[in-house]
TIMITI-593080 format. One record per residue: residue number from 1; residue in one letter; x, y, z of N, C-alpha, C in turn. Coordinates in nm, 3 decimals. Layout:
N
- NUM | A | X | Y | Z | X | Y | Z | X | Y | Z .
...
//
This chain:
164
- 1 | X | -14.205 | 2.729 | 16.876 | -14.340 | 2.759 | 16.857 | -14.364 | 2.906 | 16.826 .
- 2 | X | -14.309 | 2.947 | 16.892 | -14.299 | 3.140 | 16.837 | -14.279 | 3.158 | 16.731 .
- 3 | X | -14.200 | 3.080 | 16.632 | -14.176 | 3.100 | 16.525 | -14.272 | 3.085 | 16.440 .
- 4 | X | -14.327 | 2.996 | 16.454 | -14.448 | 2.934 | 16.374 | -14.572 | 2.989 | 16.393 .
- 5 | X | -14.594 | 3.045 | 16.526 | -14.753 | 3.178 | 16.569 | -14.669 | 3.285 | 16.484 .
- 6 | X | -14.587 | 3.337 | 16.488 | -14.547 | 3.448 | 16.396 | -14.522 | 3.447 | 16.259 .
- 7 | X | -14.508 | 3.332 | 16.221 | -14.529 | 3.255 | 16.093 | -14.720 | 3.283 | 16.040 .
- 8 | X | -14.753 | 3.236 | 16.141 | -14.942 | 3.192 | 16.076 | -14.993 | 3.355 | 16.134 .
- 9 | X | -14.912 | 3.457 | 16.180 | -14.966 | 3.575 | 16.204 | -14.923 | 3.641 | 16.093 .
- 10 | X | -14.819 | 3.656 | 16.051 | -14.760 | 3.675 | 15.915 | -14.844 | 3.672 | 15.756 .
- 11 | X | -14.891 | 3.546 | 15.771 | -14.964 | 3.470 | 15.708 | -15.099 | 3.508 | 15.676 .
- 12 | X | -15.141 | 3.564 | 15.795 | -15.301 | 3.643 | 15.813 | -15.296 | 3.775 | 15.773 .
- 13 | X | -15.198 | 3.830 | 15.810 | -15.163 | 3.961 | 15.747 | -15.165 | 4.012 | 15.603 .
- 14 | X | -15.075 | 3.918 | 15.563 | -15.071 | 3.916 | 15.429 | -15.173 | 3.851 | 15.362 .
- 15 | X | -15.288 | 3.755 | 15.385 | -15.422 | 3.697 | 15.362 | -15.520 | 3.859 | 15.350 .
- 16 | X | -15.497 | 3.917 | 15.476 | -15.622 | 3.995 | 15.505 | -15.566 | 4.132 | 15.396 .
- 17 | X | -15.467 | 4.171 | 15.376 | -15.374 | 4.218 | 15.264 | -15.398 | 4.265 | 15.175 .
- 18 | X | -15.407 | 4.117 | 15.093 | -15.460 | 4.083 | 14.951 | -15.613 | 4.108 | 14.955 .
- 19 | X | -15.660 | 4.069 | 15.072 | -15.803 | 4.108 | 15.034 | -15.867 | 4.207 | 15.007 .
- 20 | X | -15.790 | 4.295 | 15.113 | -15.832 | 4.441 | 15.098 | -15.779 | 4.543 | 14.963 .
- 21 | X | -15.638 | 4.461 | 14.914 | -15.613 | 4.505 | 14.801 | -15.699 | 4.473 | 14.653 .
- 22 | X | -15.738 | 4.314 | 14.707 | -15.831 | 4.317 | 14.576 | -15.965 | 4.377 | 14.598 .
- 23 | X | -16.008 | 4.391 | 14.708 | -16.157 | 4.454 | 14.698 | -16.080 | 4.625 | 14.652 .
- 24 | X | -15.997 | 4.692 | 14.668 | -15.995 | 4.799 | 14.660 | -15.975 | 4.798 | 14.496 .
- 25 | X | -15.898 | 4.682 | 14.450 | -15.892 | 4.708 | 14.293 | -16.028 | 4.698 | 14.234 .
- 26 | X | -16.122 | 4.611 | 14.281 | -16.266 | 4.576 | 14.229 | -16.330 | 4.756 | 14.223 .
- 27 | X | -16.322 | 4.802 | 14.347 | -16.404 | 4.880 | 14.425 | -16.359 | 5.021 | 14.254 .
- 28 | X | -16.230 | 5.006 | 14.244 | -16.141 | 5.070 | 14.156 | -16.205 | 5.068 | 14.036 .
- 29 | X | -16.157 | 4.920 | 13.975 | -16.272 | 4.884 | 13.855 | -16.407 | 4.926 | 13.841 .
- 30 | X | -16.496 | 4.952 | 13.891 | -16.612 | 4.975 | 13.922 | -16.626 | 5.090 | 13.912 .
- 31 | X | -16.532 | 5.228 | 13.994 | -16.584 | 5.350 | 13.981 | -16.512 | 5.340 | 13.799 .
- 32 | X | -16.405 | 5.308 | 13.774 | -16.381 | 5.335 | 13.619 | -16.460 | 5.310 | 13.507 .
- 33 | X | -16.540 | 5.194 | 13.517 | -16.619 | 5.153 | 13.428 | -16.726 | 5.255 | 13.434 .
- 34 | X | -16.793 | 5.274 | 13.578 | -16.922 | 5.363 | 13.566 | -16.830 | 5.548 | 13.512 .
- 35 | X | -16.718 | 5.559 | 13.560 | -16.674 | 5.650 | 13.479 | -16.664 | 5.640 | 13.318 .
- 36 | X | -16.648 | 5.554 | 13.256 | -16.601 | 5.492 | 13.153 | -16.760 | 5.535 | 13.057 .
- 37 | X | -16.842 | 5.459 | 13.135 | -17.015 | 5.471 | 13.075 | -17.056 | 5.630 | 13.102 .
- 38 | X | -17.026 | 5.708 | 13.161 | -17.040 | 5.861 | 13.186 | -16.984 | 5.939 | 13.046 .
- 39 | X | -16.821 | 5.888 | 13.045 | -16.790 | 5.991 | 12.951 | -16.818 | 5.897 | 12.812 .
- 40 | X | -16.819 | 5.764 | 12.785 | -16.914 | 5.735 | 12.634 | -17.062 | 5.817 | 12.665 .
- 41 | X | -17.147 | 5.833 | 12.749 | -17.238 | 5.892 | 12.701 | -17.234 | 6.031 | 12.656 .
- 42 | X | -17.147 | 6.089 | 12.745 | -17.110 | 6.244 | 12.715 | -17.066 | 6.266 | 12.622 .
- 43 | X | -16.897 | 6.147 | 12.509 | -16.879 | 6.154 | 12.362 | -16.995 | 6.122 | 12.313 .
- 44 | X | -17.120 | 6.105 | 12.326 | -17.221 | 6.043 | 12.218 | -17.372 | 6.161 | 12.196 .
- 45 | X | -17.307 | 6.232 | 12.309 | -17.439 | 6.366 | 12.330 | -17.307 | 6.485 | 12.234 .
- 46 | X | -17.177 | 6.456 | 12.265 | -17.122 | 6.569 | 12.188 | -17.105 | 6.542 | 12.061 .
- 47 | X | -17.092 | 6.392 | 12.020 | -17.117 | 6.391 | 11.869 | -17.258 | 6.448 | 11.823 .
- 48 | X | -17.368 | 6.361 | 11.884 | -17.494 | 6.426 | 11.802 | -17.538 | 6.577 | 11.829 .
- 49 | X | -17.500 | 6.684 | 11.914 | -17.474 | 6.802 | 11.902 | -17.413 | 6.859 | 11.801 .
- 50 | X | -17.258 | 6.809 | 11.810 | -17.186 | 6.831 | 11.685 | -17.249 | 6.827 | 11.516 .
- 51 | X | -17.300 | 6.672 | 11.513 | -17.390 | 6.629 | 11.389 | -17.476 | 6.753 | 11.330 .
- 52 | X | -17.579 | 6.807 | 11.472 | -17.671 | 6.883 | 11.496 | -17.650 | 7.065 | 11.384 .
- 53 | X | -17.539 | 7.114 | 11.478 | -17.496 | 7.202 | 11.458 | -17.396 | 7.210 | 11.361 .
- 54 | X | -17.352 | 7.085 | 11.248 | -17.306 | 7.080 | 11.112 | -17.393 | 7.059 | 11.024 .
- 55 | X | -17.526 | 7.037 | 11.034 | -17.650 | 7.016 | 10.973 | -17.704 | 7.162 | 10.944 .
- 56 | X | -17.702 | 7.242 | 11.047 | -17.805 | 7.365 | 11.029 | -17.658 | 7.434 | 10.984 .
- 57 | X | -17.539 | 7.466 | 11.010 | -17.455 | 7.483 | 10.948 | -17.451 | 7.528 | 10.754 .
- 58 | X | -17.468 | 7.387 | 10.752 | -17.456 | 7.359 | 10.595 | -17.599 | 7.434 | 10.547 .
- 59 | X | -17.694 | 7.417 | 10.588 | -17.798 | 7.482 | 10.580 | -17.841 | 7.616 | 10.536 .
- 60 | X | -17.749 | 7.710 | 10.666 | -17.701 | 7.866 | 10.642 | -17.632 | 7.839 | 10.518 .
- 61 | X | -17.552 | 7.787 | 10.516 | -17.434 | 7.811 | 10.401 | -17.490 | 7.820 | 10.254 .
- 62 | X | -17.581 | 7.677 | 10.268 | -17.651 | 7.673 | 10.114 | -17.765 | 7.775 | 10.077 .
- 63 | X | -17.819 | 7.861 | 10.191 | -17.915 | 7.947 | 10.210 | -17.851 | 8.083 | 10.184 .
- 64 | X | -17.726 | 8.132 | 10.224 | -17.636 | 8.223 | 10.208 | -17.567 | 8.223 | 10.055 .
- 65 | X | -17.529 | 8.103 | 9.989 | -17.471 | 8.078 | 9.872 | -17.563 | 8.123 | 9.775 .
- 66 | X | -17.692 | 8.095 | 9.780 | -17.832 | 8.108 | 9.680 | -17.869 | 8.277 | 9.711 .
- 67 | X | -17.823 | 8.345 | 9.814 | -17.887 | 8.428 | 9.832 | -17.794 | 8.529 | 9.737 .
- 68 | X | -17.594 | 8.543 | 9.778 | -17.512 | 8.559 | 9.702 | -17.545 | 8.549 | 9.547 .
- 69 | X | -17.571 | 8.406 | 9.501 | -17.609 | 8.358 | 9.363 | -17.725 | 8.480 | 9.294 .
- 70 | X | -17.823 | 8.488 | 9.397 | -17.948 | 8.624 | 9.329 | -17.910 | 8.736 | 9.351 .
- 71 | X | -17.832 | 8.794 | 9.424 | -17.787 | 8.910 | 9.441 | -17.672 | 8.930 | 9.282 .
- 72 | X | -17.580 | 8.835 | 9.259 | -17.494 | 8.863 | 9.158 | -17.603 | 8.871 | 9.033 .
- 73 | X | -17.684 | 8.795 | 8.993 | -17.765 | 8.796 | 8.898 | -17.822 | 8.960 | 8.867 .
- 74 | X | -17.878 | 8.994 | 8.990 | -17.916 | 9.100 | 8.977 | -17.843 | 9.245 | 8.938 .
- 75 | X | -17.692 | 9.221 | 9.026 | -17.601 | 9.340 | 8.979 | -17.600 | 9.277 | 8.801 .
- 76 | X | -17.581 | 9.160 | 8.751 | -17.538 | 9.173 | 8.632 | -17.640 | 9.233 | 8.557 .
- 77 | X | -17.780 | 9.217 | 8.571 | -17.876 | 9.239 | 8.513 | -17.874 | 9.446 | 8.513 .
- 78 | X | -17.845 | 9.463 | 8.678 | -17.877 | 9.646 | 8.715 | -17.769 | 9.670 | 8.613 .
- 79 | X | -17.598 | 9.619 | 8.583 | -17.526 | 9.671 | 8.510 | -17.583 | 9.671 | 8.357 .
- 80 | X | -17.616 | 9.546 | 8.336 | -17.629 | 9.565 | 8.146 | -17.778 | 9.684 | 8.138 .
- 81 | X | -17.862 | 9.707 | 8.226 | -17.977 | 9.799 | 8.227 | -17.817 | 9.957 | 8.195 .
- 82 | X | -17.769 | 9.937 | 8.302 | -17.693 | 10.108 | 8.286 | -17.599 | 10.117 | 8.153 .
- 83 | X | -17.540 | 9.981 | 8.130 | -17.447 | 9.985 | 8.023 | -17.591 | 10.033 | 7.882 .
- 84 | X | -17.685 | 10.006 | 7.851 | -17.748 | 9.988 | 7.751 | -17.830 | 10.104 | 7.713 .
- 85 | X | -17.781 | 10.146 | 7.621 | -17.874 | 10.303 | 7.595 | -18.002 | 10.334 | 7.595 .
- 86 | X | -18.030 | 10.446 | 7.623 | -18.131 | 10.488 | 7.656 | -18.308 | 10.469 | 7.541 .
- 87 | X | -18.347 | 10.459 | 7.644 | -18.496 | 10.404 | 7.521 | -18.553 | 10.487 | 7.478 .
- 88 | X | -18.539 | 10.512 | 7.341 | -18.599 | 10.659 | 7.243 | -18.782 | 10.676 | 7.283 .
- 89 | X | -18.806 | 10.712 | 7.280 | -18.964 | 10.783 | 7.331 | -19.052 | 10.701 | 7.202 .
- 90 | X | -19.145 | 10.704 | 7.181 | -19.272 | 10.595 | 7.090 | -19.282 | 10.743 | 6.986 .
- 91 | X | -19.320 | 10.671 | 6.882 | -19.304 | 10.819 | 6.784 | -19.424 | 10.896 | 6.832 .
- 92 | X | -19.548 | 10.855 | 6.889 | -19.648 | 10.933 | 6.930 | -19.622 | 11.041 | 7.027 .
- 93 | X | -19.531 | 10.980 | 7.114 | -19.516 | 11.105 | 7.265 | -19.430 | 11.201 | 7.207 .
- 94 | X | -19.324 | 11.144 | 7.121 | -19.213 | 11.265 | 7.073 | -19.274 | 11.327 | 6.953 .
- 95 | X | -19.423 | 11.331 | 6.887 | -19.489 | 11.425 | 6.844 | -19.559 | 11.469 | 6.869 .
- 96 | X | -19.603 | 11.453 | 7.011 | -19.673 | 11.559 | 7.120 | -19.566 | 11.649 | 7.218 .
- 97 | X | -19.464 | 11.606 | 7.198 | -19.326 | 11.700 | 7.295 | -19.328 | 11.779 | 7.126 .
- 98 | X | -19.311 | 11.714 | 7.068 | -19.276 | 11.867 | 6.979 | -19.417 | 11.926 | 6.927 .
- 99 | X | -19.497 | 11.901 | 6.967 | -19.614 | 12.068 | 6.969 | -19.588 | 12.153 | 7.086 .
- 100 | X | -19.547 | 12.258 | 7.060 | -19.541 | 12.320 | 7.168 | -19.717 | 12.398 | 7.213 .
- 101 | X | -19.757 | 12.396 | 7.290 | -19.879 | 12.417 | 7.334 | -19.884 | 12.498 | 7.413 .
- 102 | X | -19.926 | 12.662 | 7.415 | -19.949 | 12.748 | 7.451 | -20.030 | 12.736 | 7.557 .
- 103 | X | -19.995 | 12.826 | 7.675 | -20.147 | 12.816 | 7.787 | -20.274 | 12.879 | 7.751 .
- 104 | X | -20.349 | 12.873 | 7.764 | -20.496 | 12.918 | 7.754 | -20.506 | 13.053 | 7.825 .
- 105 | X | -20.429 | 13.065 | 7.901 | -20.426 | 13.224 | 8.024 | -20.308 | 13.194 | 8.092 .
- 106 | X | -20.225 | 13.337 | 8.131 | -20.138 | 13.331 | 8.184 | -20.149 | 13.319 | 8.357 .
- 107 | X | -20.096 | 13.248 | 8.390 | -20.091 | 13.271 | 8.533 | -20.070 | 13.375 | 8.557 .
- 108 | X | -20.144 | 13.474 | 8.697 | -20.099 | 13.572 | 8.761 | -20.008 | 13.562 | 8.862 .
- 109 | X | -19.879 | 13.636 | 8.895 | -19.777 | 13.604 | 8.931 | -19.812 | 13.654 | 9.083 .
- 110 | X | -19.765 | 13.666 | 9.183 | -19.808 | 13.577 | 9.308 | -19.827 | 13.778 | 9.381 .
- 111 | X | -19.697 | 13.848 | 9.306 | -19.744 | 13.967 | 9.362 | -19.878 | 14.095 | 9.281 .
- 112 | X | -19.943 | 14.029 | 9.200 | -20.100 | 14.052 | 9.117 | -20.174 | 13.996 | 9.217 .
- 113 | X | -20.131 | 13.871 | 9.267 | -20.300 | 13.817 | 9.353 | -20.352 | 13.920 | 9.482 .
- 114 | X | -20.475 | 13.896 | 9.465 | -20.588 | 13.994 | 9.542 | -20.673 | 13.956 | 9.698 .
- 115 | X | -20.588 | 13.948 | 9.758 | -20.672 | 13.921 | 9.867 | -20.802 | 13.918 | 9.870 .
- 116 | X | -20.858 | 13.799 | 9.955 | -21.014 | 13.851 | 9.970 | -21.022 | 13.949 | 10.155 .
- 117 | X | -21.101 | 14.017 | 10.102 | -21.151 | 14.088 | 10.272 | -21.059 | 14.050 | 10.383 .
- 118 | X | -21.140 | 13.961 | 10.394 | -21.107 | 13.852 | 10.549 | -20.938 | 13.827 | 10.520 .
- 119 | X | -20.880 | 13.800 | 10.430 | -20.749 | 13.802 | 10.441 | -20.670 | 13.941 | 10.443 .
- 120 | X | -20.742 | 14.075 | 10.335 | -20.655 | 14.194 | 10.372 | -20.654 | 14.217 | 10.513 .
- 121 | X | -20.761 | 14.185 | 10.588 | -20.809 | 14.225 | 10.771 | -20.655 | 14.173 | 10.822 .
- 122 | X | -20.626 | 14.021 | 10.771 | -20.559 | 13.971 | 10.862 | -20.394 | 13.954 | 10.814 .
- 123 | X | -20.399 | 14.016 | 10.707 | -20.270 | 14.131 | 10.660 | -20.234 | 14.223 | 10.718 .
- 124 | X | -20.324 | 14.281 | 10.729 | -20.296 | 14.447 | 10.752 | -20.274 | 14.419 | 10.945 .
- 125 | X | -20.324 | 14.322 | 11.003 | -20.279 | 14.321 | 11.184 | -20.179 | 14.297 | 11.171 .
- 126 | X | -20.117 | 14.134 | 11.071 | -20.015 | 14.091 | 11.077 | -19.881 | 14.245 | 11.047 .
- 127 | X | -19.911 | 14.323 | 10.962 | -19.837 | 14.396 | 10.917 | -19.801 | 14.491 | 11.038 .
- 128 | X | -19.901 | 14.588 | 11.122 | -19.944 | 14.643 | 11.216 | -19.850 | 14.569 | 11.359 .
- 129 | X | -19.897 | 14.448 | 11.358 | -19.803 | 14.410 | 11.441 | -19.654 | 14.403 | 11.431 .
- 130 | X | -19.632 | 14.367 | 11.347 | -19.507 | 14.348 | 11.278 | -19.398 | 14.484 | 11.266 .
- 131 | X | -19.482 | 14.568 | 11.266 | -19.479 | 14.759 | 11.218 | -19.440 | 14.790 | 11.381 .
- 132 | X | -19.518 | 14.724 | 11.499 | -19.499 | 14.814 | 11.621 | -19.394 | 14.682 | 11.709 .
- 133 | X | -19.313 | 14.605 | 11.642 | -19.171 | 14.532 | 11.703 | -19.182 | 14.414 | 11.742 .
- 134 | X | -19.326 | 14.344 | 11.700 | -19.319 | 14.198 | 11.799 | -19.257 | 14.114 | 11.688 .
- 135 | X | -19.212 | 14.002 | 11.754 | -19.116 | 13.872 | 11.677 | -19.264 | 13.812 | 11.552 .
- 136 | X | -19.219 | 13.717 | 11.511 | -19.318 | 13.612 | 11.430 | -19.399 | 13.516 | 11.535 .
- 137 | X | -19.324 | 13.466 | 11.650 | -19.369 | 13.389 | 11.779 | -19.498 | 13.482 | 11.843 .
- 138 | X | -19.476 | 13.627 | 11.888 | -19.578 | 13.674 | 11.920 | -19.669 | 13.714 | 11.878 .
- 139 | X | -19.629 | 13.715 | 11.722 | -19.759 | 13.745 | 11.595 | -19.874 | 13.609 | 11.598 .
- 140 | X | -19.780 | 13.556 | 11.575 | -19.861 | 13.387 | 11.580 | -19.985 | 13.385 | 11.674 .
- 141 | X | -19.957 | 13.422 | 11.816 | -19.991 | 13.392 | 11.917 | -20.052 | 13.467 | 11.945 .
- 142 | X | -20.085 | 13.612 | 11.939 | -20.162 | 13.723 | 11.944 | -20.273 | 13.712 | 11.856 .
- 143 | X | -20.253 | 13.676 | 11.719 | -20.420 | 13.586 | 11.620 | -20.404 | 13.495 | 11.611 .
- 144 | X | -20.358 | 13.386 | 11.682 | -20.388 | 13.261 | 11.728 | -20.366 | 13.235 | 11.571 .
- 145 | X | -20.312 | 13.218 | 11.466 | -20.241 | 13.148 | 11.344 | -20.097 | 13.105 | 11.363 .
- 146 | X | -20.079 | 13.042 | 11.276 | -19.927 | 12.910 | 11.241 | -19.804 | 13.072 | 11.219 .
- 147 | X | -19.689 | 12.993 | 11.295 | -19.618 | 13.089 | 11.262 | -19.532 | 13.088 | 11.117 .
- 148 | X | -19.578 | 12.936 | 11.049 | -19.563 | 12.951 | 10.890 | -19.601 | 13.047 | 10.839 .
- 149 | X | -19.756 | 13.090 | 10.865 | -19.867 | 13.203 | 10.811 | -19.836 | 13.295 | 10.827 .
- 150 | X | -19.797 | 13.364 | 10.949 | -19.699 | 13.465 | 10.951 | -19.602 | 13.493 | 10.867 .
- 151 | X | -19.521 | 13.418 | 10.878 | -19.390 | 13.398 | 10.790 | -19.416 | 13.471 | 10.646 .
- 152 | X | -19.535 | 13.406 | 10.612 | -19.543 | 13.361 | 10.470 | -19.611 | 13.528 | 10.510 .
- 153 | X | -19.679 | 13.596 | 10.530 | -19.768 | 13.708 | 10.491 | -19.652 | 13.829 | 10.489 .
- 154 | X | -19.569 | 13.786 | 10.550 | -19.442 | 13.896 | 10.619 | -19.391 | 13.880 | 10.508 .
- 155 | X | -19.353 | 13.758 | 10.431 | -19.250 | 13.731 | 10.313 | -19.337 | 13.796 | 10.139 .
- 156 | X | -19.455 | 13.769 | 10.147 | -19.512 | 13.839 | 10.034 | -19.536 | 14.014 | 10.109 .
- 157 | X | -19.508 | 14.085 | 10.181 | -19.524 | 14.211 | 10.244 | -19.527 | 14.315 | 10.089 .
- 158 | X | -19.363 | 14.324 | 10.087 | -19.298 | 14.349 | 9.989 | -19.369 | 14.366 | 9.878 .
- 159 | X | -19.385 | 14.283 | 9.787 | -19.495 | 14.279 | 9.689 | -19.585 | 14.292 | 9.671 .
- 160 | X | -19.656 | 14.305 | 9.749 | -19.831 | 14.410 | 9.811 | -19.801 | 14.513 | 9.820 .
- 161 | X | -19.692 | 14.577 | 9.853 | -19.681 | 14.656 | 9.840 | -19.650 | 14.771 | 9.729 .
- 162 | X | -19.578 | 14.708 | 9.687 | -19.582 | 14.759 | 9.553 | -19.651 | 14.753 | 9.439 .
- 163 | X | -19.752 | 14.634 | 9.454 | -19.894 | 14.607 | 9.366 | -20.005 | 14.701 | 9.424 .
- 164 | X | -19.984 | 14.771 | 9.518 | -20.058 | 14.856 | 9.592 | -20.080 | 14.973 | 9.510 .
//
């Protein structure tokens, strides 16, 4: 009889066994498939990404190609402009370049011009100052004028002077 309880215990063992082996293969099956449906959806979001970003792709490209395409047009066009000689003048303008046309009055040349008043006044400080050692900065700033103006009265000095 021992043989046979250890027989039908045997028996249960290996019953309860299989069961647990097939629920674990089910249990198995199950996470694979729902794995299975995870990564098809994930190949199907990276294809239409992919799709996505070969679309706007081609896009640039044909947008870049046309842009290339007008740019060459244009060097060919800027070259045959430089290769192609120069455009002779209309016979009207090149018989007004050749009258030569005298001025009406000569300009007076810059060391002839005549101060008015109010500017010899503000000559003669600028000079004065200039005469007792201060810079152009403290000229400026002492009659409140541009130290361009300075500059410039200091730089015609010379020639007032000698039109003097």
């Amino acid at each position: 009889m021992l043989p046979f309880l250890l027989f039908l215990i045997g028996a249960a063992l290996s019953v309860y066994c299989l069961w647990q082996l097939r629920r674990w293969l089910e249990q198995a099956d199950g996470a694979a498939a729902a794995g299975s449906r995870r990564l098809g959806s994930l190949v199907d979001e990276l294809v239409a990404t992919a799709e996505t970003t070969v679309s706007v792709v081609e896009e640039k490209a044909e947008a870049l190609a046309a842009a290339i395409a007008r740019a060459d047009e244009r060097l060919v066009r800027l070259e045959a402009a430089v290769a192609a000689p120069p455009v002779q003048a209309l016979p009207a303008v090149a018989a007004v370049r050749a009258l030569e046309v005298e001025p009406v009055h000569e300009p007076r040349p810059v060391a002839e011009a005549v101060p008015v008043p109010a500017q010899r006044e503000l000559y003669s400080k600028v000079y004065a100052l200039a005469d007792a050692g201060h810079d152009v900065t403290g000229i400026a700033r002492t009659l409140n004028i541009a130290k361009g103006e300075v500059q410039l009265i200091l730089g015609i000095r010379p020639a007032t002077r000698e039109g003097a």
